[in-house]
C-alpha positions in Angstrom: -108.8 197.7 58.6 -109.1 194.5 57.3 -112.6 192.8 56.7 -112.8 189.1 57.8 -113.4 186.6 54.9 -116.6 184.4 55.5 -116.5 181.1 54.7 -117.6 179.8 51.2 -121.7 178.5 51.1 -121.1 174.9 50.9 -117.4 174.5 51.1 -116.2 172.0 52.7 -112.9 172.8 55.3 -110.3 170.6 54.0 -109.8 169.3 58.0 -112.9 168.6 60.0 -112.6 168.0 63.7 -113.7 164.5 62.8 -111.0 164.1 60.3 -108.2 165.5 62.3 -109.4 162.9 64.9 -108.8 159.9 62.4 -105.8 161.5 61.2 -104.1 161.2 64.9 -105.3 158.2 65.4 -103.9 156.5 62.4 -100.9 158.5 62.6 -100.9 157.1 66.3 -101.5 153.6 64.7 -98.6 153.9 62.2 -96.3 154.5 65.2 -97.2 151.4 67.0 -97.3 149.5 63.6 -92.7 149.9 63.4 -92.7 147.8 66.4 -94.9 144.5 65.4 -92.2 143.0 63.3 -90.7 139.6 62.4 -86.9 139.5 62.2 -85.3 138.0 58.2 -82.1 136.2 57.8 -80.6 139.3 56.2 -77.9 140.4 58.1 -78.2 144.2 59.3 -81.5 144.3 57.4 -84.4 146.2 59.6 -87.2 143.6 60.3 -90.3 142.9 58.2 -93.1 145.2 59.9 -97.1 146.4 59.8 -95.4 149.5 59.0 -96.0 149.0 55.2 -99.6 147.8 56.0 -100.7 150.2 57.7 -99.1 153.1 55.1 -100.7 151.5 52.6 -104.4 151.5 54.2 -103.9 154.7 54.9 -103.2 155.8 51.3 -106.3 153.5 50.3 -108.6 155.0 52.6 -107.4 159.0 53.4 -108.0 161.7 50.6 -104.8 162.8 49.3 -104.2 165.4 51.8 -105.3 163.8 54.6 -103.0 160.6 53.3 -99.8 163.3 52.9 -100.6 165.0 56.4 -100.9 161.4 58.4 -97.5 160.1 57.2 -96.0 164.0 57.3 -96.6 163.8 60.7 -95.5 160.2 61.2 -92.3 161.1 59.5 -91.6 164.5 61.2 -92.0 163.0 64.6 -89.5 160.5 63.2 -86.8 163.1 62.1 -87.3 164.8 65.8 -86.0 162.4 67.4 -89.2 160.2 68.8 -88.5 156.2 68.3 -91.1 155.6 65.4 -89.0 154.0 62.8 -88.7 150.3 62.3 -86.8 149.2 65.8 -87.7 152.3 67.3 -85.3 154.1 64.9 -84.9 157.9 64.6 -83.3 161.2 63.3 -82.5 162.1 59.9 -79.4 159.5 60.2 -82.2 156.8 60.0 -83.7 158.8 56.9 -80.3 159.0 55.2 -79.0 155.5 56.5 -78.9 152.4 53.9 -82.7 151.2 55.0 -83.9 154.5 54.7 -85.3 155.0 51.6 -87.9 152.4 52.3 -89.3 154.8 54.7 -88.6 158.3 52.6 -90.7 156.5 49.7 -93.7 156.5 51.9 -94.7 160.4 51.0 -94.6 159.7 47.9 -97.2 156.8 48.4 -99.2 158.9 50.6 -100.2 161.0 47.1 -99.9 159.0 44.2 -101.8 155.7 45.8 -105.0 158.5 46.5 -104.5 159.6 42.7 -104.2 156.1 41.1 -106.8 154.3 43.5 -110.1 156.3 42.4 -113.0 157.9 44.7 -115.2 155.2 44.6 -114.2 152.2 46.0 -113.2 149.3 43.1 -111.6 145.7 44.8 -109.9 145.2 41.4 -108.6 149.1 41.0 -107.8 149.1 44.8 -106.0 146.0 44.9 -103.9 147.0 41.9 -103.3 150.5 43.8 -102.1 148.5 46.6 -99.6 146.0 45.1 -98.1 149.2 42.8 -97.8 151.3 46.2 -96.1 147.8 47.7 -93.6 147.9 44.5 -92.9 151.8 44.7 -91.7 151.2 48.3 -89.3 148.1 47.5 -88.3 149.3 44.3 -87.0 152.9 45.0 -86.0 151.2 48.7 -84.0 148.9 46.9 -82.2 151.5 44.3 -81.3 153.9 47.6 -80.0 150.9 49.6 -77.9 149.9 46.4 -76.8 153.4 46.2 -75.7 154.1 50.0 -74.0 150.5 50.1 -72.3 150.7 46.7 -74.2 147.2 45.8 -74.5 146.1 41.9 -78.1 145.7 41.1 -78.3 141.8 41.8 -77.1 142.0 45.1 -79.6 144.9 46.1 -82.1 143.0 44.7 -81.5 139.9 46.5 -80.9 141.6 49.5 -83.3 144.7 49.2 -86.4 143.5 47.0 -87.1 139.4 47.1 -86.9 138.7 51.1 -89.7 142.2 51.3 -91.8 141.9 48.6 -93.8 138.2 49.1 -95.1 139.7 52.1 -95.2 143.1 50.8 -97.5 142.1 48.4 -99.9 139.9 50.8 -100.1 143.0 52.9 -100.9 144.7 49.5 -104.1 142.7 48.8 -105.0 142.4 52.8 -105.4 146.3 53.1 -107.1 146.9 49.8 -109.5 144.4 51.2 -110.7 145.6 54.3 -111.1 149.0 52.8 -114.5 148.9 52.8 -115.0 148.3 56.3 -112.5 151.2 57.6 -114.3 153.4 55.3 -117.6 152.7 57.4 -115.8 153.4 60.6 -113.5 156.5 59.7 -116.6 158.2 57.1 -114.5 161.0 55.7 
């Protein structure tokens, strides 16, 4: 017969119900934020979104598991077929696909922005969080487009880096400054 475990005095669970409920919510969020875009004059190139935005306020706000669990989920709903890639895109094929490795490289965002960024909220450390997690994103986005389209490395980065990253990196700064004020609404 097996005895049950009691919780820990003064442990935390990694999940409270209040945290799950910002975790949907923003995961709920990140779904809508695919479909606000503005179309570039790059020809088969998905449009320029909130979708970066809002990963990237998530990774500045969230702990590090609670960052990896939002986009997880965002990303699994993705691969199952429901229409929350950029232009309602789904399916591994959308994962796999030239434009793909934008969205693949927000995981690895989701845990290295909560790493890099601090506990304590810093406008300069945030910012600089922000604009490296902006980078990661179009960098490694760029290499796996260049890679899937058999592109030399100017053309990917004239077609995959400079028409993202100016606004890319004014989202950047945007998210790490209203940090402050999500973190009085969401509390974690």
């Amino acid at each position: 017969m097996e005895t049950p475990t009691k919780p820990v005095a003064g442990a935390k669970p990694a999940f409270t119900t209040q945290s799950l409920v910002m975790m949907a919510i923003f995961a709920a969020i990140l779904c809508i934020s695919a479909y606000i875009s503005i179309p570039i004059p790059v020809p088969g190139a998905p449009h320029i979104t909130l979708l970066n935005f809002v990963i990237l306020l998530i990774a500045l706000l969230f702990p590090l598991q609670q960052s990896f669990f939002i986009i997880l989920v965002w990303m699994l709903l993705g691969v199952v077929g429901l229409p929350v890639f950029i232009g309602g895109g789904a399916g591994t094929g959308y994962l796999i696909g030239p434009w793909g490795g934008y969205t693949a490289t927000f995981i690895l965002v989701a845990v290295i922005l909560p790493l890099i960024r601090g506990k304590k909220y810093n406008r300069i450390r945030y910012t600089l969080s922000a604009i490296a997690g902006a980078l990661i994103i179009d960098i490694l986005g760029m290499f796996w487009l260049m890679a899937q389209n058999h592109l030399n490395l100017q053309s990917a980065f004239l077609i995959g880096f400079v028409p993202f990253i100016p606004l890319d990196l004014v989202k950047s700064i945007v998210a790490a400054q209203i940090v402050p004020a999500f973190k009085n609404i969401i509390k974690n």
